[in-house]
Structures are given as C-alpha cells and as structure tokens.
Backbone of each chain as nested JSON, in Angstrom:
{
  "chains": [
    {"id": "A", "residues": [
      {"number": 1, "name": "UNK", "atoms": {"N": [10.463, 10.492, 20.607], "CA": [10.049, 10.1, 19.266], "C": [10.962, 10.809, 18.252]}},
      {"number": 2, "name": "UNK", "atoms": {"N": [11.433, 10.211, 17.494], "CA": [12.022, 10.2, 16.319], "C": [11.452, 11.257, 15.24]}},
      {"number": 3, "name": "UNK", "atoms": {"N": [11.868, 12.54, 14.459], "CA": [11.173, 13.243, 13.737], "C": [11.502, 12.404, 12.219]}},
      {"number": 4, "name": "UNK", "atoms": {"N": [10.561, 12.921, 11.708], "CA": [10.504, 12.301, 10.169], "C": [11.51, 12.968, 9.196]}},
      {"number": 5, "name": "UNK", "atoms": {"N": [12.068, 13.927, 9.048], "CA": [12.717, 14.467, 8.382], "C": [13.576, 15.289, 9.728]}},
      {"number": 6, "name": "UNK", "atoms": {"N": [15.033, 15.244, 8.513], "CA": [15.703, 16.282, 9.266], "C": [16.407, 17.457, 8.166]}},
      {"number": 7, "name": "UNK", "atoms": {"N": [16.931, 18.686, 8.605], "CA": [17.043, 19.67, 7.488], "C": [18.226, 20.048, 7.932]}},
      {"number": 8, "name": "UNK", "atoms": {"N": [18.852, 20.652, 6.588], "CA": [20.249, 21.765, 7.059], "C": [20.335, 22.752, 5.442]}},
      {"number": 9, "name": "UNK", "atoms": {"N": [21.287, 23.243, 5.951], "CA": [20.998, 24.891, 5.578], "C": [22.254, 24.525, 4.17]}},
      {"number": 10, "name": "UNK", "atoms": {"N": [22.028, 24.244, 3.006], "CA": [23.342, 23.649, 2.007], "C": [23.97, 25.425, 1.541]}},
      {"number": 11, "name": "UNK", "atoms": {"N": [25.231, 25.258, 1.233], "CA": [26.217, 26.368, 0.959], "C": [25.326, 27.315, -0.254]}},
      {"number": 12, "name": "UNK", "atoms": {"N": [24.969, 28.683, -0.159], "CA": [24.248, 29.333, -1.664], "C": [25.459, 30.244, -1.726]}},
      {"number": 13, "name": "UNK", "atoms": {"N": [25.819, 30.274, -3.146], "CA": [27.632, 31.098, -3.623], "C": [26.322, 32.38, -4.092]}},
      {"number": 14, "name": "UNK", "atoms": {"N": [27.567, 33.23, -3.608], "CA": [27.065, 34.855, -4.206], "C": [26.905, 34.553, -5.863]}},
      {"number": 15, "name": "UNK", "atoms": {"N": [27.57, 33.751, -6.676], "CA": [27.572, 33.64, -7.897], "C": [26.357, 32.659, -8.779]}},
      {"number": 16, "name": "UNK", "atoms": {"N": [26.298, 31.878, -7.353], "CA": [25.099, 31.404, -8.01], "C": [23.746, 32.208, -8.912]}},
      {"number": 17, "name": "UNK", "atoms": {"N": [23.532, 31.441, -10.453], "CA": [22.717, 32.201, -11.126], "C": [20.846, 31.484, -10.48]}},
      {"number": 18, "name": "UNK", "atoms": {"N": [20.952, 30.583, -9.596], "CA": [20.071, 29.781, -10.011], "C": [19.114, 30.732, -8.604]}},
      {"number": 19, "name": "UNK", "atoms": {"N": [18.279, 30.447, -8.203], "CA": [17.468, 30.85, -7.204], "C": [18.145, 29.83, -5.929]}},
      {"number": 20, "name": "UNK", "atoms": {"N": [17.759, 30.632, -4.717], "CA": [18.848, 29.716, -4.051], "C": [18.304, 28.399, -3.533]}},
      {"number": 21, "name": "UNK", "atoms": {"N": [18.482, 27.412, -3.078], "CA": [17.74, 26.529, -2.145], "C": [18.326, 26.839, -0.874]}},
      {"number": 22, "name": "UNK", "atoms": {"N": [18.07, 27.277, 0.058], "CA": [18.689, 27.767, 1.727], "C": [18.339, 26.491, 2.242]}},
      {"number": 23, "name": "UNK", "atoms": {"N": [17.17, 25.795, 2.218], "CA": [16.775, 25.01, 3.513], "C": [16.237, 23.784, 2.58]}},
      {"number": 24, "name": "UNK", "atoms": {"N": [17.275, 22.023, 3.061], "CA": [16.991, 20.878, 2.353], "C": [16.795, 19.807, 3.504]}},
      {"number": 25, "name": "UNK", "atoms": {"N": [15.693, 19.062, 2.921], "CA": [15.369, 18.119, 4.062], "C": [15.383, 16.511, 3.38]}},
      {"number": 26, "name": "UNK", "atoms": {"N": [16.029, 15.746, 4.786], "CA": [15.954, 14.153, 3.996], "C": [15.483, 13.741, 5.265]}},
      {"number": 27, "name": "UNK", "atoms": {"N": [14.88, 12.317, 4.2], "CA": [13.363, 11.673, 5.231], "C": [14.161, 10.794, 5.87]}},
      {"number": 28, "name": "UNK", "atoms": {"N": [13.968, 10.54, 7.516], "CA": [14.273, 9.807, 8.23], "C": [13.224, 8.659, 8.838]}},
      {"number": 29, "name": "UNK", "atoms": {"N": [13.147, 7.956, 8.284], "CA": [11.62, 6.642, 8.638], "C": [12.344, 6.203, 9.806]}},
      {"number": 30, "name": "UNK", "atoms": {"N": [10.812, 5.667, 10.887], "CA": [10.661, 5.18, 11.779], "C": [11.765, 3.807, 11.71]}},
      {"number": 31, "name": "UNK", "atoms": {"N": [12.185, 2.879, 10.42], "CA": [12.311, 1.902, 10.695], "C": [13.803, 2.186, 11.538]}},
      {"number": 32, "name": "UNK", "atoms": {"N": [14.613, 3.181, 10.677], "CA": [16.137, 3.746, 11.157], "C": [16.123, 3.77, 12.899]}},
      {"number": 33, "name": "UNK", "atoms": {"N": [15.324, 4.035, 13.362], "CA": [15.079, 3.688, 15.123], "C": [14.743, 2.611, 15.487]}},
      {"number": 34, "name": "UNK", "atoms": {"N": [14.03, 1.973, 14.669], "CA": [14.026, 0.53, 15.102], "C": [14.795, -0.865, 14.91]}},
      {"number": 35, "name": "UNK", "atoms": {"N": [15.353, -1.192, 16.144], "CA": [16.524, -2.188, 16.159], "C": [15.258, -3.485, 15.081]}},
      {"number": 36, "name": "UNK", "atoms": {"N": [14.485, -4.707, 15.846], "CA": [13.859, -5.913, 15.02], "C": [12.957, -5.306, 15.69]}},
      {"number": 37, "name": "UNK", "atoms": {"N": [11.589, -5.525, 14.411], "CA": [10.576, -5.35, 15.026], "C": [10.077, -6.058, 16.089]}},
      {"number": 38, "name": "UNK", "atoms": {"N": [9.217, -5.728, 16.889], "CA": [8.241, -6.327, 18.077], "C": [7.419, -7.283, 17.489]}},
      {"number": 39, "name": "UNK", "atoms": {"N": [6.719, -8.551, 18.434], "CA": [5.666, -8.856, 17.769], "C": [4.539, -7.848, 18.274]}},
      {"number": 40, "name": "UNK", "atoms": {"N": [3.317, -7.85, 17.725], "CA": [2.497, -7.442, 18.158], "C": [2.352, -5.815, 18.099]}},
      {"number": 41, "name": "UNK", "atoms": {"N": [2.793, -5.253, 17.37], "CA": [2.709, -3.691, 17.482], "C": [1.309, -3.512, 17.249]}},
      {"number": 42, "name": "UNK", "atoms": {"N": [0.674, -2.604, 17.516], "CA": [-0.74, -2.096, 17.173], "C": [-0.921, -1.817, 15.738]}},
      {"number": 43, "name": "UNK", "atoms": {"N": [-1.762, -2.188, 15.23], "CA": [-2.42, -2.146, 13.836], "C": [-3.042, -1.412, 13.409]}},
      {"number": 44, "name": "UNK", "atoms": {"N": [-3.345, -0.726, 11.918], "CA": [-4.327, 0.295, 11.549], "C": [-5.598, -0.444, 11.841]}},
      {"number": 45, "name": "UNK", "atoms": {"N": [-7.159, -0.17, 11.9], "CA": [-7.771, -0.803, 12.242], "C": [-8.413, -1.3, 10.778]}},
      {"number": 46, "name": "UNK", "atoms": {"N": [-8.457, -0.397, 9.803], "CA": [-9.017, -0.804, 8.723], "C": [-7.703, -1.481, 7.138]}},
      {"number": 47, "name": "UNK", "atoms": {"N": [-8.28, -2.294, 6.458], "CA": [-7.163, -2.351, 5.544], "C": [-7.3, -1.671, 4.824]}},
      {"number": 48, "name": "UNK", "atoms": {"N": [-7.864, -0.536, 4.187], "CA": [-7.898, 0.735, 3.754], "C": [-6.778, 2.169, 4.024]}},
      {"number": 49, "name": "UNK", "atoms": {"N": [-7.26, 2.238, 5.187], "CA": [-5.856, 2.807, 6.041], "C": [-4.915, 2.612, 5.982]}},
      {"number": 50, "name": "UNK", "atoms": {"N": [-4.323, 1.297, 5.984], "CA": [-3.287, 0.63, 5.98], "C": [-2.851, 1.352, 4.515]}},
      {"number": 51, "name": "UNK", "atoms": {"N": [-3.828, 0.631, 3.992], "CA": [-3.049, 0.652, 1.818], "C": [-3.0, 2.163, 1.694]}},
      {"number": 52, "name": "UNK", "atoms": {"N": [-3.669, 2.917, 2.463], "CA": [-3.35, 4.718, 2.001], "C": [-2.57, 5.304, 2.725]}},
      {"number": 53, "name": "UNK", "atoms": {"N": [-1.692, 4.38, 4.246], "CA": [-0.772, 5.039, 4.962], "C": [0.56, 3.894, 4.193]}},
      {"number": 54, "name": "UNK", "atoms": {"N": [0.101, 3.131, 3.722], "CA": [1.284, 2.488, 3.006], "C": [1.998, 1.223, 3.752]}},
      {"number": 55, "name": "UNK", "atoms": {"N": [1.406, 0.871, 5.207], "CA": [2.185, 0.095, 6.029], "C": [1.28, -0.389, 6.851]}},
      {"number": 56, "name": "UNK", "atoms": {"N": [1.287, -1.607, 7.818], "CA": [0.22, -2.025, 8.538], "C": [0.28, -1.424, 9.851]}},
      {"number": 57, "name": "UNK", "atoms": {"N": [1.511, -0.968, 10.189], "CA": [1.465, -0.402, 11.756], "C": [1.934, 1.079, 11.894]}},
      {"number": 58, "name": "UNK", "atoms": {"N": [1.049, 1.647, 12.595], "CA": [1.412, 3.511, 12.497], "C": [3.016, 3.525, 12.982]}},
      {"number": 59, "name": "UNK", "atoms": {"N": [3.38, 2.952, 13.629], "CA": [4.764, 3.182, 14.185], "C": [5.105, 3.163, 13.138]}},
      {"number": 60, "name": "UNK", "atoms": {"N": [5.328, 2.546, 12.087], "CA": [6.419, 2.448, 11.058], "C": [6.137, 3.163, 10.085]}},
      {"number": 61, "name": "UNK", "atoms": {"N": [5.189, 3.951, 10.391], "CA": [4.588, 4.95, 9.133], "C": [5.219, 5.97, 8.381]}},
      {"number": 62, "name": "UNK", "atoms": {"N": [5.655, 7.044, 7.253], "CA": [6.708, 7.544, 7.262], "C": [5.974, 8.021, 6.0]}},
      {"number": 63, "name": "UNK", "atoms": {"N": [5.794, 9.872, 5.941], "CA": [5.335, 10.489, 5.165], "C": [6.17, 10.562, 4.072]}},
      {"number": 64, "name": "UNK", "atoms": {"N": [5.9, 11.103, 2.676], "CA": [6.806, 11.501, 2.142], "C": [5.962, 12.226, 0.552]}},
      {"number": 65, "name": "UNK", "atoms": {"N": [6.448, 12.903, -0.322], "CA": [6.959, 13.72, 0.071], "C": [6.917, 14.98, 1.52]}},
      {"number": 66, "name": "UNK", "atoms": {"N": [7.947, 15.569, 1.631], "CA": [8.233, 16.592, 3.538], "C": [6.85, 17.156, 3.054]}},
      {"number": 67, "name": "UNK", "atoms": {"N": [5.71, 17.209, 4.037], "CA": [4.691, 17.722, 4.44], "C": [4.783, 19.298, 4.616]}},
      {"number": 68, "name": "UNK", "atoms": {"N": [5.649, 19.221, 5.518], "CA": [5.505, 21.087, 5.76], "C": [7.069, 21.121, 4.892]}},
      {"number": 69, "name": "UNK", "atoms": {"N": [7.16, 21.707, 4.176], "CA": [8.421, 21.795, 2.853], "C": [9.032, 23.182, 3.616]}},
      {"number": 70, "name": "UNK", "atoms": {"N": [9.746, 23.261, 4.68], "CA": [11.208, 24.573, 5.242], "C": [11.143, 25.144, 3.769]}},
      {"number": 71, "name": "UNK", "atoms": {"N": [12.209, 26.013, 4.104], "CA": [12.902, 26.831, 3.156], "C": [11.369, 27.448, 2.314]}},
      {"number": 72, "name": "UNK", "atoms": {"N": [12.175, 28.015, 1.003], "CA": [10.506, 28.662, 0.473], "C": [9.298, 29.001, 0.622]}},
      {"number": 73, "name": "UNK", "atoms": {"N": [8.685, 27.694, 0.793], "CA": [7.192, 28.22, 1.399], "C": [6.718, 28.469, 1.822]}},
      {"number": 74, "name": "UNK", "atoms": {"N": [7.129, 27.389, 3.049], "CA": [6.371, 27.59, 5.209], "C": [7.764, 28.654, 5.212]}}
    ]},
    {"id": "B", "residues": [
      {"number": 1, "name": "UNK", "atoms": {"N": [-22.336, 3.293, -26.735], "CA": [-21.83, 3.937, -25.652], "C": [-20.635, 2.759, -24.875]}},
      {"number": 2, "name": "UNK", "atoms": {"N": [-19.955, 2.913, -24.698], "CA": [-18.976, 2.461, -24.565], "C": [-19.323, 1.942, -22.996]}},
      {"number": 3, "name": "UNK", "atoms": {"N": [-18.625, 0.444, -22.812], "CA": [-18.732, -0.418, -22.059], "C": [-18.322, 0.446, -20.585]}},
      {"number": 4, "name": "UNK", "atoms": {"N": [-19.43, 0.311, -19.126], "CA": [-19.291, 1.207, -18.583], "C": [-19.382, 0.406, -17.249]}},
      {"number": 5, "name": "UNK", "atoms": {"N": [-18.863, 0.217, -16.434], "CA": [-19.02, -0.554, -14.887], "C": [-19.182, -0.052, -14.006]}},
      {"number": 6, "name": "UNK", "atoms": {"N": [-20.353, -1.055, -13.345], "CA": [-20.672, -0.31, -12.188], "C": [-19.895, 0.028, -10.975]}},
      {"number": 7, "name": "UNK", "atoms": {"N": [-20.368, 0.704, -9.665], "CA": [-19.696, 1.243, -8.651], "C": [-19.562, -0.051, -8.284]}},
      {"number": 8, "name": "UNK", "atoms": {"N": [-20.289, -1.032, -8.001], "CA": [-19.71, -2.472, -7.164], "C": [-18.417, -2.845, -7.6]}},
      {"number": 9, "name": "UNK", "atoms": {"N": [-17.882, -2.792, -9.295], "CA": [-16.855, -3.224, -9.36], "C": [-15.501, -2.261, -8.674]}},
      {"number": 10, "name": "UNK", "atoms": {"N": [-15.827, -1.183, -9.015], "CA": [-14.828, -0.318, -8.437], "C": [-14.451, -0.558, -7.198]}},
      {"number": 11, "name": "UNK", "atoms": {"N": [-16.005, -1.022, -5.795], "CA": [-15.682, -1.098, -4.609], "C": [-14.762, -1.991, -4.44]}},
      {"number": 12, "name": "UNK", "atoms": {"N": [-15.414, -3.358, -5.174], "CA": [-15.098, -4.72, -4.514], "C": [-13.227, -5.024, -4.692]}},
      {"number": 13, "name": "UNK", "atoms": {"N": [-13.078, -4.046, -6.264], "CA": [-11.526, -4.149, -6.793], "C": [-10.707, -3.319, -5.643]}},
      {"number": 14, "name": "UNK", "atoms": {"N": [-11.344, -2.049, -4.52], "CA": [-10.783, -1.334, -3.82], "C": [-10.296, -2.505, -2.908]}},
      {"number": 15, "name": "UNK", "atoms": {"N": [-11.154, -3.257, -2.529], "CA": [-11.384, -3.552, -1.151], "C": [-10.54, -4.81, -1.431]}},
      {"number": 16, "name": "UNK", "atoms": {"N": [-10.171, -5.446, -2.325], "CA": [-9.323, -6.667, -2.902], "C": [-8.194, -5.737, -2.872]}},
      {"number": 17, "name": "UNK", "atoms": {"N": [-7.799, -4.981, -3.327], "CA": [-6.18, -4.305, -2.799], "C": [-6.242, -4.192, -1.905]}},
      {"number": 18, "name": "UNK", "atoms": {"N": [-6.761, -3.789, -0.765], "CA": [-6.542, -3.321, 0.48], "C": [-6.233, -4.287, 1.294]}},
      {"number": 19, "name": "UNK", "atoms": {"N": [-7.331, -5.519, 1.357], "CA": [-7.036, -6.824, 1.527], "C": [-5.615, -7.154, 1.155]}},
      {"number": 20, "name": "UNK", "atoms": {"N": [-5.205, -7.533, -0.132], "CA": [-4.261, -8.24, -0.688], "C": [-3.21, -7.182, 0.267]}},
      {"number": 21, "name": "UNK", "atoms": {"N": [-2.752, -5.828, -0.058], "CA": [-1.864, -5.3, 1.054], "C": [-1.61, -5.509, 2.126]}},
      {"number": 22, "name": "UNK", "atoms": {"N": [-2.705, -6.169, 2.76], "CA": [-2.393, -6.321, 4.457], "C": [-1.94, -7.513, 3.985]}},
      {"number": 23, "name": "UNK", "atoms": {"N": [-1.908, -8.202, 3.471], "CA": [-1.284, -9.851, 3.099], "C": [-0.542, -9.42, 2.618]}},
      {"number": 24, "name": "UNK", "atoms": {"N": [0.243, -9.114, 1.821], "CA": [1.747, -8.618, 1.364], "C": [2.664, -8.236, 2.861]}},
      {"number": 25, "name": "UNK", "atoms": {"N": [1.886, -7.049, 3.282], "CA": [2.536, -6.309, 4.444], "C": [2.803, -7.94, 5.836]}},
      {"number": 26, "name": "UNK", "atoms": {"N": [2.245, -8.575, 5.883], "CA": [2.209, -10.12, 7.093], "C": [2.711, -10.782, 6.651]}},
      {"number": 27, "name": "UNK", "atoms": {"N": [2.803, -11.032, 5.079], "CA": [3.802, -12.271, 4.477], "C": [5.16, -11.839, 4.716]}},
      {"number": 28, "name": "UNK", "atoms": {"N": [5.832, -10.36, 4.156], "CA": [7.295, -10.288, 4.634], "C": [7.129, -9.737, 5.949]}},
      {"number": 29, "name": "UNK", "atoms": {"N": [6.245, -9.481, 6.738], "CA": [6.752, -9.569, 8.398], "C": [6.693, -11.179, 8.684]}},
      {"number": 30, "name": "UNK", "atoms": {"N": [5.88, -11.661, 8.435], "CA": [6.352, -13.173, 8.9], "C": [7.414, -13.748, 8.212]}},
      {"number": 31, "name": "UNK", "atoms": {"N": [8.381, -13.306, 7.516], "CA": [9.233, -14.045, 6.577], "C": [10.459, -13.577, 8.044]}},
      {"number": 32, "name": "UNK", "atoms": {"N": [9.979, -12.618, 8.704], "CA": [11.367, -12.382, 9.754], "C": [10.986, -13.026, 11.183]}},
      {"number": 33, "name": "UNK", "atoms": {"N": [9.586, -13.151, 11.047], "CA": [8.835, -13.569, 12.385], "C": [7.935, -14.644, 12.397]}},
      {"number": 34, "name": "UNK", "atoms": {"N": [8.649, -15.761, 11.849], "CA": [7.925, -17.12, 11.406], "C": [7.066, -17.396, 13.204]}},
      {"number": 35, "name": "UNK", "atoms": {"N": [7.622, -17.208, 14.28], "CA": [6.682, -17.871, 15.46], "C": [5.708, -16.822, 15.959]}},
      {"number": 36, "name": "UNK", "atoms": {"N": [5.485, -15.771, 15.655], "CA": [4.242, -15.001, 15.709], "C": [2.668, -15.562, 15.227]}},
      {"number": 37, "name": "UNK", "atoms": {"N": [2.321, -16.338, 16.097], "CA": [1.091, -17.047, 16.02], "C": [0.144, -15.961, 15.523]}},
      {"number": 38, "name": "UNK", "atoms": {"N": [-0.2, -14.945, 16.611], "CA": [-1.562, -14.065, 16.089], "C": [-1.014, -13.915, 14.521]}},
      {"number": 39, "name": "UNK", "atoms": {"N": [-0.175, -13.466, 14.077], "CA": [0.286, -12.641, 12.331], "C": [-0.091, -14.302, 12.029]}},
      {"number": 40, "name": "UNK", "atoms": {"N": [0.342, -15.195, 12.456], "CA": [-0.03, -16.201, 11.297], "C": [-1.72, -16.48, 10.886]}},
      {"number": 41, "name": "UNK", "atoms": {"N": [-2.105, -16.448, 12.175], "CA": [-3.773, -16.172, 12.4], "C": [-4.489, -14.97, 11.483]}},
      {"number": 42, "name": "UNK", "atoms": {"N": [-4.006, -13.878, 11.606], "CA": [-4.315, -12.945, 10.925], "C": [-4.224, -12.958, 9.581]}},
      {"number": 43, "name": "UNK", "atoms": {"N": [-2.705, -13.502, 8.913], "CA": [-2.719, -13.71, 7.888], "C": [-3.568, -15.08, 7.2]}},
      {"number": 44, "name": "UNK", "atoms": {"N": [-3.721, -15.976, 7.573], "CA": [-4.973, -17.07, 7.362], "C": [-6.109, -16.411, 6.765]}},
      {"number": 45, "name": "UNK", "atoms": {"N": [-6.403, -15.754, 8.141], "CA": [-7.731, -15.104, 7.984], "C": [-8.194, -14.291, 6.574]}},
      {"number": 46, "name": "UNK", "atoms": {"N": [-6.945, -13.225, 6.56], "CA": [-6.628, -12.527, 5.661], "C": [-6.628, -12.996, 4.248]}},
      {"number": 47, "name": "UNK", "atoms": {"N": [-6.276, -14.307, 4.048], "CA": [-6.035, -14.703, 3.063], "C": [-7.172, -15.284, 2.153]}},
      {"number": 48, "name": "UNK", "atoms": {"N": [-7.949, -16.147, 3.291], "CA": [-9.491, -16.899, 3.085], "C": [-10.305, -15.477, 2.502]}},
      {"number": 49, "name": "UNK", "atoms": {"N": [-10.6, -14.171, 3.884], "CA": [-11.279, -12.877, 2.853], "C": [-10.936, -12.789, 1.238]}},
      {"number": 50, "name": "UNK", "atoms": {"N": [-9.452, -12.426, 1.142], "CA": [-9.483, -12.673, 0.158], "C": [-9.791, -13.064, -1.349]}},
      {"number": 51, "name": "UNK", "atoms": {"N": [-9.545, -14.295, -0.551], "CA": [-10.213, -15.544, -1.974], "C": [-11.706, -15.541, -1.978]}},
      {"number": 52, "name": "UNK", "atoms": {"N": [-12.56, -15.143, -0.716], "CA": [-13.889, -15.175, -1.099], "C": [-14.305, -13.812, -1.83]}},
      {"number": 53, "name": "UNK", "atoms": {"N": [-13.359, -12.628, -1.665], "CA": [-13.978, -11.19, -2.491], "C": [-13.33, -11.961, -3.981]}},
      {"number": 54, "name": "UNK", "atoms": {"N": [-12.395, -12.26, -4.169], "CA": [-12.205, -13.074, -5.634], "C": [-13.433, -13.534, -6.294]}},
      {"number": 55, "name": "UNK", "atoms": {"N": [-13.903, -14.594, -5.054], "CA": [-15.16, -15.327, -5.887], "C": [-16.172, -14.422, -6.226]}},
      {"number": 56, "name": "UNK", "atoms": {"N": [-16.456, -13.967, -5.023], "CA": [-17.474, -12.706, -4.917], "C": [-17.604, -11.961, -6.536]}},
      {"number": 57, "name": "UNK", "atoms": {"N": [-16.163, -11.373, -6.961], "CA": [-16.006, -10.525, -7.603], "C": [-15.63, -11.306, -8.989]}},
      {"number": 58, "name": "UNK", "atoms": {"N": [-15.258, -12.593, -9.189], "CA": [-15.754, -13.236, -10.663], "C": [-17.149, -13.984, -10.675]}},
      {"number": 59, "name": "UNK", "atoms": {"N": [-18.055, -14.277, -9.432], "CA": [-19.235, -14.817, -10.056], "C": [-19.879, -13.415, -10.493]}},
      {"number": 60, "name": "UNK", "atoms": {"N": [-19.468, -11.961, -10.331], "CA": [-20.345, -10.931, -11.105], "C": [-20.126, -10.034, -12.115]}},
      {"number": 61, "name": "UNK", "atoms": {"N": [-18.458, -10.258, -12.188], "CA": [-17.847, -9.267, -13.242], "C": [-17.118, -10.417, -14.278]}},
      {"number": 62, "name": "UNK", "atoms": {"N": [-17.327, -11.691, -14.052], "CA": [-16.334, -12.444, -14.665], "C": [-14.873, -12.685, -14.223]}},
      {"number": 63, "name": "UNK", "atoms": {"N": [-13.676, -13.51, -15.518], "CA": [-12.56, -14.19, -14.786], "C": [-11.855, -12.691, -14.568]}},
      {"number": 64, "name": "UNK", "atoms": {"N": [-10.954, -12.314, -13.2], "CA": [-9.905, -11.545, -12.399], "C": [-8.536, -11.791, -13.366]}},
      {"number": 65, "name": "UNK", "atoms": {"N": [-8.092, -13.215, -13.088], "CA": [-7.136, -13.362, -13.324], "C": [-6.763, -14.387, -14.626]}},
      {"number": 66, "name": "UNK", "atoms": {"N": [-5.717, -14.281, -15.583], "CA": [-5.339, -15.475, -16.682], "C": [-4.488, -16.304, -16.574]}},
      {"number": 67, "name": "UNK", "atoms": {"N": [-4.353, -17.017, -17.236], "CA": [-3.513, -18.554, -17.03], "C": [-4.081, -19.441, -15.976]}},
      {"number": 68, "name": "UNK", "atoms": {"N": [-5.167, -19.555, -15.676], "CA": [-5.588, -20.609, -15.093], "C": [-6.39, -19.995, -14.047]}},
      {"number": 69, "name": "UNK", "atoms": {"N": [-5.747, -18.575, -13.337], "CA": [-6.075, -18.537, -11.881], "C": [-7.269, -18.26, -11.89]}},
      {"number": 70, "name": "UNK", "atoms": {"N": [-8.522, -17.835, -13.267], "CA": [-9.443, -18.007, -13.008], "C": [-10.182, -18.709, -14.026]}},
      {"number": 71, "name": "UNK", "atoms": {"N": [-11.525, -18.838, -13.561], "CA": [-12.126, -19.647, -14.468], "C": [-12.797, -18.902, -15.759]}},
      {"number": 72, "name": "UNK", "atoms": {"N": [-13.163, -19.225, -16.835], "CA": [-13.869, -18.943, -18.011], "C": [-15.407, -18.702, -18.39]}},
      {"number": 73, "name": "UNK", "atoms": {"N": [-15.738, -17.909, -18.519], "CA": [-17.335, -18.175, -19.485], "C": [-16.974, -18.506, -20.649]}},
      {"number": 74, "name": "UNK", "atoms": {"N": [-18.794, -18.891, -21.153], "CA": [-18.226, -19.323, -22.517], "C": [-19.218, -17.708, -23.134]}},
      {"number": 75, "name": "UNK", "atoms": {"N": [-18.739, -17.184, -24.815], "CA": [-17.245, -17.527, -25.338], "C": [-16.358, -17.055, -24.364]}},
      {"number": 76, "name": "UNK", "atoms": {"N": [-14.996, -17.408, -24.801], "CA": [-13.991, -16.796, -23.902], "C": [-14.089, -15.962, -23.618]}},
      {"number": 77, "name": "UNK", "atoms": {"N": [-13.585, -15.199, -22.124], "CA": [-13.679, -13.927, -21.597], "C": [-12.698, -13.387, -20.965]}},
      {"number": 78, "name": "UNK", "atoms": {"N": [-11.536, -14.265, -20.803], "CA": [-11.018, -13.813, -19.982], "C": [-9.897, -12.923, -20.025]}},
      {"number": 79, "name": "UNK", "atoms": {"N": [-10.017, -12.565, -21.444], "CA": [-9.507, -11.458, -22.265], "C": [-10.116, -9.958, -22.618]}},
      {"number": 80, "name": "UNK", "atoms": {"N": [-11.803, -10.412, -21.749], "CA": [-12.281, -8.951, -22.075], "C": [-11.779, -7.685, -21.51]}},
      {"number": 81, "name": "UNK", "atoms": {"N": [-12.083, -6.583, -21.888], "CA": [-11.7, -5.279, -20.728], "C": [-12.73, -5.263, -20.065]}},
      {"number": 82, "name": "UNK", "atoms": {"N": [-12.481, -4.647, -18.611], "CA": [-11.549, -3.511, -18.711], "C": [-10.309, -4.425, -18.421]}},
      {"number": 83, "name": "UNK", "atoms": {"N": [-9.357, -4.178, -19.447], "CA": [-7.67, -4.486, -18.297], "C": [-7.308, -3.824, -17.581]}},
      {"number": 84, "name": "UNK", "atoms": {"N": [-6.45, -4.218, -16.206], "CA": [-5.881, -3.601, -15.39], "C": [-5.378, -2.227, -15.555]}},
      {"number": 85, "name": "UNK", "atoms": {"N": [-5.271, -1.853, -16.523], "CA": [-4.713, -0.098, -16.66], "C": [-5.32, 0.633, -17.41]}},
      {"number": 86, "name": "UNK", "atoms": {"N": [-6.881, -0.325, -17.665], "CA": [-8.173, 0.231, -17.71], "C": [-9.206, 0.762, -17.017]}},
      {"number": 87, "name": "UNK", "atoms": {"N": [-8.873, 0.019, -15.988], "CA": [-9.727, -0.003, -14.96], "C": [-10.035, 1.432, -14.231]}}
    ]}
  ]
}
C-alpha cells in the first residue's frame, strides 16, 4: 500500500533569519497508483461517509491537510 | 424573533447533499465507465432518492430551487430565506 504523504528534509542556511522548516511533506493520493479504475471497488456504506471522506470508495480516499504534521510538532 | 427552522430542515438539506454527492461522485465515474451496469443501477436509484427528498423537502419548507426547478406558493416564495449561505 501506497503511503499518503511523502517527506524530505529541505536545505535550513545558518543565515536563515526565519525559524527553520527541517521536515516538508507532499500528499501523494491513492489515484497516482492507480493505472483505470476497476469496476466495482467497494463502497462507503453510507452517503454521509462518503460526503465527509470526500469520495465514494475508501481506496481512493486521501487525507489532507498531513494528519500527523513531521517536523515541529510530532 | 427572527425567522428560525426547524431540525427537519437542517436534516433533510444534510441528507440531499450527501445524496446529490454520491450522484456527482457515479456521474463522472460513469463518464469513464459508461458499461458498468451496477453504477448505472446505483446511480438511477440514486437519483429517483433524490428527487423524492426534493419533494419531501418542498411540500414542507417550500420551493429548493429558482427558475422553474421548483414550484411556487402563492404569494411568491421562492425568493424567501433562508438562502443558501443562510442556511
């Protein structure tokens, strides 16, 4: 399985005045692994679910903003 | 006191997006997957719910939609609030 985000470590200059950012992440969605969809993938069961995960099938589901946020916080 | 609606409308308007989404989400998957019988089935289905939470939800709150797509009381109404970014 495919992770949702991937991260790397961007250049921080000794001169930099700003606070640094060490650790940046960009979202990688399910669809980028998927060649054409299937028919028939499994479905959320409710249309509720659906409209608050944003998509009708969990496979293609794709958080955003990064959940666990690297660098700073976690 | 200012015009105040009940929880039914709130539900029924939830449950009409949620609906209408899964029909958005089947219309452009079937726009790539026109011979997928069940999605066409589903979306049918989907579509009829729909139109009956519509009815559902103007025979009790009045007209949804303007320019035609819904119908009128008399006096006109179909200008009352709440509007959509009232709601």
């Amino acid at each position: 399985m495919h992770s949702q985000f991937k991260y790397w470590k961007p250049y921080v200059s000794p001169y930099d005045p700003c606070k640094p950012i060490r650790v940046k992440s960009y979202s990688t969605p399910p669809q980028l692994y998927m060649n054409f969809q299937p028919p028939g993938l499994p479905q959320f069961q409710s249309p509720k679910q659906a409209l608050m995960h944003g998509t009708l099938w969990p496979q293609l589901y794709s958080p955003y903003p990064d959940p666990h946020k690297r660098g700073e916080k976690s | 006191m200012t015009k105040q609606m009940p929880p039914e409308y709130y539900k029924l308007l939830e449950e009409l997006q949620a609906i209408d989404f899964v029909i958005v989400e089947l219309n452009l998957y079937l726009n790539t997957h026109p011979h997928d019988f069940e999605a066409i089935k589903q979306f049918n289905e989907a579509s009829q719910h729909s139109m009956h939470l519509k009815i559902e939800f103007e025979r009790q709150f009045g007209p949804l939609m303007n320019f035609g797509k819904s119908y009128s009381n008399y006096p006109w109404d179909v200008d009352d609030s709440p509007w959509p970014w009232q709601v």
